[in-house]
C-alpha positions in Angstrom: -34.1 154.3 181.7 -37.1 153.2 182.9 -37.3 149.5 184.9 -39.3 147.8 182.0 -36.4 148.9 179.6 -33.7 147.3 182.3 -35.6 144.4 182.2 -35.3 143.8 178.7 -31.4 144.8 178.9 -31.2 142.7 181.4 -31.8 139.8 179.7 -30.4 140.5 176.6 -27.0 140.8 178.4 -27.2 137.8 180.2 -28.0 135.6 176.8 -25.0 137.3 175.5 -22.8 136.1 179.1 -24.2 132.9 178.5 -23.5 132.7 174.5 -20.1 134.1 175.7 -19.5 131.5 177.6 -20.6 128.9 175.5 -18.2 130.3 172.6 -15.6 130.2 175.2 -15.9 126.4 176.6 -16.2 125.6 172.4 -12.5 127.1 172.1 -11.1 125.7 175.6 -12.3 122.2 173.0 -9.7 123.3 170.3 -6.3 122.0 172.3 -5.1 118.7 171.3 -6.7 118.7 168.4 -4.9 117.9 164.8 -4.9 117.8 161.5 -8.9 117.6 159.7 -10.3 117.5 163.1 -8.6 120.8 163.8 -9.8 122.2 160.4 -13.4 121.2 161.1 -13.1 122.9 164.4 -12.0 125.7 163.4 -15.0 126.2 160.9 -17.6 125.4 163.7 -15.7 128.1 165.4 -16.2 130.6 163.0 -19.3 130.1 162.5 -20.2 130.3 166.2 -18.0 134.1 166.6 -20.6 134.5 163.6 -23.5 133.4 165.2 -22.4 135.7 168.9 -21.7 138.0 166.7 -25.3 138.5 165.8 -26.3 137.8 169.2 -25.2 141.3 169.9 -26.5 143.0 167.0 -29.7 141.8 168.0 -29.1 142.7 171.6 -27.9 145.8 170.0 -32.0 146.7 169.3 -32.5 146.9 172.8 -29.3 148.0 174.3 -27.4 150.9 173.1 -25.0 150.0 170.3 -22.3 152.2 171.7 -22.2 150.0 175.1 -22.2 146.9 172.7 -19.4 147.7 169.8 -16.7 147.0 172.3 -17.8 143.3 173.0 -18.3 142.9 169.3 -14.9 144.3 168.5 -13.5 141.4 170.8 -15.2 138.7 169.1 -13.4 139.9 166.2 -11.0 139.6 167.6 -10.8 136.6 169.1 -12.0 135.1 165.5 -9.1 136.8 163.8 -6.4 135.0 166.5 -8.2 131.6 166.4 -7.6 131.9 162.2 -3.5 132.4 163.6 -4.0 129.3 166.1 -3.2 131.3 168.7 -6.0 130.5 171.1 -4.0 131.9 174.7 -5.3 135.1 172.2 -8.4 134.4 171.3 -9.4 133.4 175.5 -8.0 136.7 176.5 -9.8 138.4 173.5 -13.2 136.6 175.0 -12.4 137.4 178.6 -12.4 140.8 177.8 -16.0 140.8 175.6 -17.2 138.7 178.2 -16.1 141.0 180.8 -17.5 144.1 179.0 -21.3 142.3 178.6 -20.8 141.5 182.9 -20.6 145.0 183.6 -23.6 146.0 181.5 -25.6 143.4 183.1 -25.1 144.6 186.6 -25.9 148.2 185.6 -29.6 146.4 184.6 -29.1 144.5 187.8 -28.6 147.3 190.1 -31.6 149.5 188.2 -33.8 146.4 188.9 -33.0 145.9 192.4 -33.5 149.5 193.2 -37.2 149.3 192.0 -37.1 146.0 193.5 -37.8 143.4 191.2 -34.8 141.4 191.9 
């Protein structure tokens, strides 16, 4: 991989850390929360696994699918355990995408600093 090709990985995985974490923070929101204001969370969270969702796809075009199914496959995850309220699930299901997207990033991150441009 060539250093302009990291680049671009590079920051494709760190708007997926960050969209991660956003996601993340969103479903941290869901505790305490009852009744229609639980419902109506529950939609925005789908529709934000939806939207990381295709963050990835389109982070995909850049970054080799194979590296990326794995994170995917945890935001399924995590949307299938937040439809059976069980959000301790859903974190750890998160944690783990999240975790996976970290360690592509410093493989960009180490490429980069080696040709110094970081």
């Amino acid at each position: 991989m060539d250093t302009k090709e990291a680049n671009i990985c590079f920051h494709h995985s760190e708007r997926l850390k960050s969209n991660f974490l956003l996601v993340a923070q969103t479903l941290d929101s869901l505790s305490g929360l009852q009744g229609r204001e639980l419902e109506g969370a529950e939609k925005v969270m789908r529709a934000l696994f939806e939207a990381l969702k295709t963050e990835i796809r389109i982070a995909g075009g850049q970054i080799p699918s194979w590296e990326l199914e794995p994170a995917e496959l945890k935001v399924t995850e995590a949307e299938g355990s937040v439809e059976f309220g069980d959000y301790d699930k859903a974190r750890e299901n998160l944690s783990e995408g999240l975790s996976r997207v970290t360690t592509l990033s410093q493989q960009y991150i180490e490429l980069l600093l080696a040709a110094n441009l970081l």
